[in-house]
C-alpha positions as CSV (number, residue, x, y, z in Angstrom):
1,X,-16.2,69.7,7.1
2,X,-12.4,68.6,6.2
3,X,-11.6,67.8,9.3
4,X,-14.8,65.6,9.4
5,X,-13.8,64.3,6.1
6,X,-10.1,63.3,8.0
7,X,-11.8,62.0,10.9
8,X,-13.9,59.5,8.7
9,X,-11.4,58.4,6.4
10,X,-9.2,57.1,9.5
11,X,-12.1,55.2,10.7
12,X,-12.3,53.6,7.4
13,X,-8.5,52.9,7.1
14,X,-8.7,51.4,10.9
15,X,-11.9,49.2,10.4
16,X,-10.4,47.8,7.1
17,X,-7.2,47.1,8.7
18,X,-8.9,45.2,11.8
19,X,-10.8,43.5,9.6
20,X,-7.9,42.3,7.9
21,X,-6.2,41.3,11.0
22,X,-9.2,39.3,12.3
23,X,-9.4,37.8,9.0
24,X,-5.9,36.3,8.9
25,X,-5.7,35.5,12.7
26,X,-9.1,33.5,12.2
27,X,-7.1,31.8,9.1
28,X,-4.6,30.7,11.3
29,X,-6.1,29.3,14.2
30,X,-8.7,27.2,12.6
31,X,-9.1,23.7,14.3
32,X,-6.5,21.5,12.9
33,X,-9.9,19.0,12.1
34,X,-10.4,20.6,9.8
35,X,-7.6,20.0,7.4
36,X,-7.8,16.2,8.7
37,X,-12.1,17.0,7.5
38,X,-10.5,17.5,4.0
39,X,-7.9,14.7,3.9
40,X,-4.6,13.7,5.8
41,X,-1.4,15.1,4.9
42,X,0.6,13.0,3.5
43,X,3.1,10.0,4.9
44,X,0.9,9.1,7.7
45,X,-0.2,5.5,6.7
46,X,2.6,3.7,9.2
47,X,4.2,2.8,6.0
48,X,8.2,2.4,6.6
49,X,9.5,6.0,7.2
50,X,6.6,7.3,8.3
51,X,4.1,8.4,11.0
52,X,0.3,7.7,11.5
53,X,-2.6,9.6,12.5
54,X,-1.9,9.8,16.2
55,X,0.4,12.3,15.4
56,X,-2.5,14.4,15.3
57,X,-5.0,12.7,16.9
58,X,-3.6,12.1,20.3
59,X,-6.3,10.7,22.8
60,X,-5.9,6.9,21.9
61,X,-3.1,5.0,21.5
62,X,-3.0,3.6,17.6
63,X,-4.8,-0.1,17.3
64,X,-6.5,0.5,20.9
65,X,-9.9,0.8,20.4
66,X,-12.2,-1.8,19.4
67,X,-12.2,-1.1,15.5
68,X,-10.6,-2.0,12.7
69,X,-9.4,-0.8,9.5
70,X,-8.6,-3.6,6.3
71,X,-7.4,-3.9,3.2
72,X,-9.4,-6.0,0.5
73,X,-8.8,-6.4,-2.9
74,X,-4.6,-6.2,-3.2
75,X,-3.4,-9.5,-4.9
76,X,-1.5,-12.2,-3.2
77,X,0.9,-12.3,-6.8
78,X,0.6,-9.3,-8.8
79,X,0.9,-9.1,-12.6
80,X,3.2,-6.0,-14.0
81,X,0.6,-3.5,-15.6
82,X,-2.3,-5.3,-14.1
83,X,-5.0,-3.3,-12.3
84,X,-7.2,-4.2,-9.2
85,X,-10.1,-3.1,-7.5
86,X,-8.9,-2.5,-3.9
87,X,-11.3,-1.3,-1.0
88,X,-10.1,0.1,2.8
89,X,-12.6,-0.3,5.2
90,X,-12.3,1.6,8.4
91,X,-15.1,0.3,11.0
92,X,-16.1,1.3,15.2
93,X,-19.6,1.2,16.1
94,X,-19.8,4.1,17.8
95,X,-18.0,6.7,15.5
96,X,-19.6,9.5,13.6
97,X,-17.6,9.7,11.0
98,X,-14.5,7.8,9.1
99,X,-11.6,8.6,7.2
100,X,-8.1,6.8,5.5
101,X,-4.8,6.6,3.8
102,X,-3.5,4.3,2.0
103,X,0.1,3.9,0.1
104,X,1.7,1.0,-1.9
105,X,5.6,1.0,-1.7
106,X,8.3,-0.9,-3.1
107,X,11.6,-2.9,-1.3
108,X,13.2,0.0,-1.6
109,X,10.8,2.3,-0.1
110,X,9.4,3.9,-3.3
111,X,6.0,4.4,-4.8
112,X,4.6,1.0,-6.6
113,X,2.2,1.3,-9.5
114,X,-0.1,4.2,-9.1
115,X,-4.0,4.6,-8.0
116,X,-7.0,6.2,-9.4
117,X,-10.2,7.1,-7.9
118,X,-13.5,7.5,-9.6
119,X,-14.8,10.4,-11.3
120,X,-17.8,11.9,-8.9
121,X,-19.9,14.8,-8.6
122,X,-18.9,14.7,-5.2
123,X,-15.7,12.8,-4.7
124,X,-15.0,10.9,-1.9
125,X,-11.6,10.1,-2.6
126,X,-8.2,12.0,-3.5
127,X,-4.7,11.1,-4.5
128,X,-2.3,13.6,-3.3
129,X,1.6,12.7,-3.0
130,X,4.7,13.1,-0.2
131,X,8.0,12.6,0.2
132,X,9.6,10.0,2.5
133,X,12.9,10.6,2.3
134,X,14.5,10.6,-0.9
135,X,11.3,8.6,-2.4
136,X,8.0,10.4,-3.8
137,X,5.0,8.5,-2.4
138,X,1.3,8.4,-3.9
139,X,-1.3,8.0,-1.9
140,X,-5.7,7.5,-1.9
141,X,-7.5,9.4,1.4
142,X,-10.4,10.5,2.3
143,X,-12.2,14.0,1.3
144,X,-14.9,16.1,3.1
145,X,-17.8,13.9,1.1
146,X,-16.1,11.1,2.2
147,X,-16.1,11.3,5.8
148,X,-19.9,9.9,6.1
149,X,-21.6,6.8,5.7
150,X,-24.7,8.2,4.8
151,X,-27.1,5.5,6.5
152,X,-24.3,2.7,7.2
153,X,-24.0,2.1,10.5
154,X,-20.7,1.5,12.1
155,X,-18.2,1.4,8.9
156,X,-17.3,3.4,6.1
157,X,-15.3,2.0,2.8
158,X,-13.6,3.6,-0.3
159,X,-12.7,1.5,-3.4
160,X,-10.4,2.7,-5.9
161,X,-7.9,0.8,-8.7
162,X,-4.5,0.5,-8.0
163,X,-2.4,-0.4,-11.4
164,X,0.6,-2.7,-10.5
165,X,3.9,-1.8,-11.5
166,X,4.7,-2.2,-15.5
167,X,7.7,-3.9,-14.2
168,X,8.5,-6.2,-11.3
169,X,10.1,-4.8,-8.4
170,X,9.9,-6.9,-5.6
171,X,7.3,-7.1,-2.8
172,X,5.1,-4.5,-2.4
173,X,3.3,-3.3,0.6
174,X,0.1,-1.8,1.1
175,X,-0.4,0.5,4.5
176,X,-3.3,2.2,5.4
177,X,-4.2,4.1,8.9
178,X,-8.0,4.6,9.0
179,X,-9.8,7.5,12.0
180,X,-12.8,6.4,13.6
181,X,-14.1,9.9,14.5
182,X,-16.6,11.2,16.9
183,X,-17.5,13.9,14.9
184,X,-17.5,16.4,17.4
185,X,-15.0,18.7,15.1
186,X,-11.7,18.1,16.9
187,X,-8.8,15.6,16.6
188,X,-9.7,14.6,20.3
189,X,-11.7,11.2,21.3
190,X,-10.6,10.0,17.7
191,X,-9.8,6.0,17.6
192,X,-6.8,4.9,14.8
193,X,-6.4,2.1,13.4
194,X,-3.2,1.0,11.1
195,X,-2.5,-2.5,9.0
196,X,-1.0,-3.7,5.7
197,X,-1.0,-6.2,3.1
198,X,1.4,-7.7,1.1
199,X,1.5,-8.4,-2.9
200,X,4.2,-10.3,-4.1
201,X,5.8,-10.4,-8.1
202,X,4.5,-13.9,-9.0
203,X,3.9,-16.0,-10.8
204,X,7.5,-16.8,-11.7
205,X,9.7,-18.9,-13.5
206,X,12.6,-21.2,-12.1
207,X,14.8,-22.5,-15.0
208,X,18.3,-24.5,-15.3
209,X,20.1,-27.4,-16.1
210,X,20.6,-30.9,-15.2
211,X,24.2,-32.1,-16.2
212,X,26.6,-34.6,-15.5
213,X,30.2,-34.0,-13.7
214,X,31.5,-33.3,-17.1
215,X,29.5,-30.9,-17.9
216,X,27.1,-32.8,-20.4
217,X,22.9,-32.3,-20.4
218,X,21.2,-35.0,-19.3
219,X,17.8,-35.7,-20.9
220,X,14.7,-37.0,-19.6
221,X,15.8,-35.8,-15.8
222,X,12.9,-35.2,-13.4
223,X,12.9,-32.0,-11.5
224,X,10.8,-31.1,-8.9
225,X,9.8,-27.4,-7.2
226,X,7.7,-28.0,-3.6
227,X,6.4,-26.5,-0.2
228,X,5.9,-28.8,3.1
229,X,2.2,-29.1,1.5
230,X,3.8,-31.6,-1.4
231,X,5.1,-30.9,-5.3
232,X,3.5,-28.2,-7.0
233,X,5.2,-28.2,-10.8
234,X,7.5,-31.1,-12.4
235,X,9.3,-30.6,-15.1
236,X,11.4,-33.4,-17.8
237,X,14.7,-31.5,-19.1
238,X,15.2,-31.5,-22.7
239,X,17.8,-33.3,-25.1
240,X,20.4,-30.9,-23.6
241,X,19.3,-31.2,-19.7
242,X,17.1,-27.9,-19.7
243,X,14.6,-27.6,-17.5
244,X,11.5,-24.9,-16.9
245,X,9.1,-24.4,-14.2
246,X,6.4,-22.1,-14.4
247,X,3.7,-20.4,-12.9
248,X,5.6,-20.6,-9.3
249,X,4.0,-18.3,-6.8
250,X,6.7,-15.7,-5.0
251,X,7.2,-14.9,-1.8
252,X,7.8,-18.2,-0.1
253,X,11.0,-20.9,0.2
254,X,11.0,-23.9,-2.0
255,X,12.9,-27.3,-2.5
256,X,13.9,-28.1,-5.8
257,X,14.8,-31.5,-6.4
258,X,16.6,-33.7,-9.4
259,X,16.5,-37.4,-10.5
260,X,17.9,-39.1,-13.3
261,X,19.2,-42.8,-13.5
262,X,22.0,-44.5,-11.8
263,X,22.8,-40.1,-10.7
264,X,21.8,-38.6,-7.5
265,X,21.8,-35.0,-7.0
266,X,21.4,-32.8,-3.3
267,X,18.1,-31.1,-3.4
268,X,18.0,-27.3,-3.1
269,X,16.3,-24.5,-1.1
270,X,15.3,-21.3,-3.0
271,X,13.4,-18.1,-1.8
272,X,11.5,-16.9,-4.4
273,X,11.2,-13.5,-4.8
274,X,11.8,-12.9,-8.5
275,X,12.9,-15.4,-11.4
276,X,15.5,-17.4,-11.2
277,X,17.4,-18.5,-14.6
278,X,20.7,-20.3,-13.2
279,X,19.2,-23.4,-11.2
280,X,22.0,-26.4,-12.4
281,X,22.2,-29.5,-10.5
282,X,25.6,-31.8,-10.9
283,X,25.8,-35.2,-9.3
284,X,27.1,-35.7,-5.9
């Protein structure tokens, strides 16, 4: 009867640890879909410093199928602290399911601003973070709700609020990779797509002076801020020569011009990418 006893509890010790084993080994050779099912890993949006989804999905090259993914909804000037509804759309007409990732960085390669997603039941969005680098990235993606269209036909979209920075930093980038599944359960026969936007710290002010050579103000001086499209502000300096432009959209190149009676002045280019405080013109 003890030896029966023995015999048994071995059995029990051996099926226990083979169950273990299966368990784990089952663990670790899931289908990599299925951590792509569940959202991306971060830093794979094509942003600078980083990869897209090809590196998982390997059948297609990126941008070669007949899809699309776009970004709607980021601001062509963004005000610090300001939030905005932005929507990705990732579209084929033949995939079964769809999925994204999206980050905002600034010049310098860090996060800008932040996201949020909507409270669901059933979310359909995350925000997870990476590191690119020495910078911490945010970033919006897809989760296992959010993979289906649920009766739309060839495109899925996610819309969530990105708050802009409370400070301006520059020219910010949006990049976003969107999958065009089959939905077949595997990374193969998957179509990705990549593409960005561009928000810019605007609008701005350009300020200065108008003076004679001797350093004087002169008052009642025209100046002028324009594209090739024509004059967009004028302003009249002051009783000391000041002058102030507002409202200037960032991000492009500008001539500035001066006049003032019997004094001519060499007009100026400016890329505008922030304010500038320190415009003077002196006569010729």
């Amino acid at each position: 009867m003890i030896f029966h006893k023995r015999i048994l509890l071995k059995c029990s010790i051996m099926l226990t640890f083979l169950a273990t084993f299966l368990a784990i080994a089952l663990f670790w050779t899931r289908p990599q879909v299925e951590a792509s099912a569940s959202g991306p890993s971060a830093s794979h949006t094509n942003a600078p410093g980083e990869d897209n989804c090809t590196a998982c999905h390997t059948s297609f090259m990126v941008n070669s199928g007949s899809g699309s993914v776009t970004i709607t909804g980021a601001p062509h000037d963004y005000l610090p602290g300001q939030a905005y509804q932005i929507t990705v759309q990732t579209a084929q007409g033949v995939a079964g399911a769809y999925g994204f990732q999206i980050t905002a960085v600034d010049p310098q390669g860090r996060a800008a601003g932040s996201f949020d997603v909507p409270n669901a039941p059933t979310p359909k969005m995350q925000t997870i973070v990476g590191q690119v680098g020495p910078n911490v990235r945010q970033y919006v993606e897809h989760t296992v709700d959010g993979l289906f269209t649920q009766g739309v036909f060839g495109s899925n979209s996610w819309t969530f609020t990105w708050t802009a920075p409370a400070t301006r930093v520059g020219k910010i980038g949006f990049y976003a990779a969107g999958n065009a599944a089959d939905g077949h359960g595997s990374p193969a026969n998957d179509y990705i797509y990549t593409t960005s936007e561009s928000s810019f710290d605007g609008p701005l002010l350009v300020s200065g002076r108008v003076t004679y050579s001797g350093g004087a103000g002169i008052p009642g001086s025209r100046v002028s801020i324009s594209t090739l499209q024509g004059v967009i502000r004028t302003s009249i300096t002051n009783s000391f020569g000041y002058f102030s432009l507002e409202g200037i959209p960032s991000g492009a190149t500008y001539t500035l011009t001066a006049t003032a009676k019997r004094v001519a002045f060499a007009s100026q280019q400016i890329q505008l990418n922030g304010d500038l405080t320190n415009i003077n013109f002196t006569p010729q």
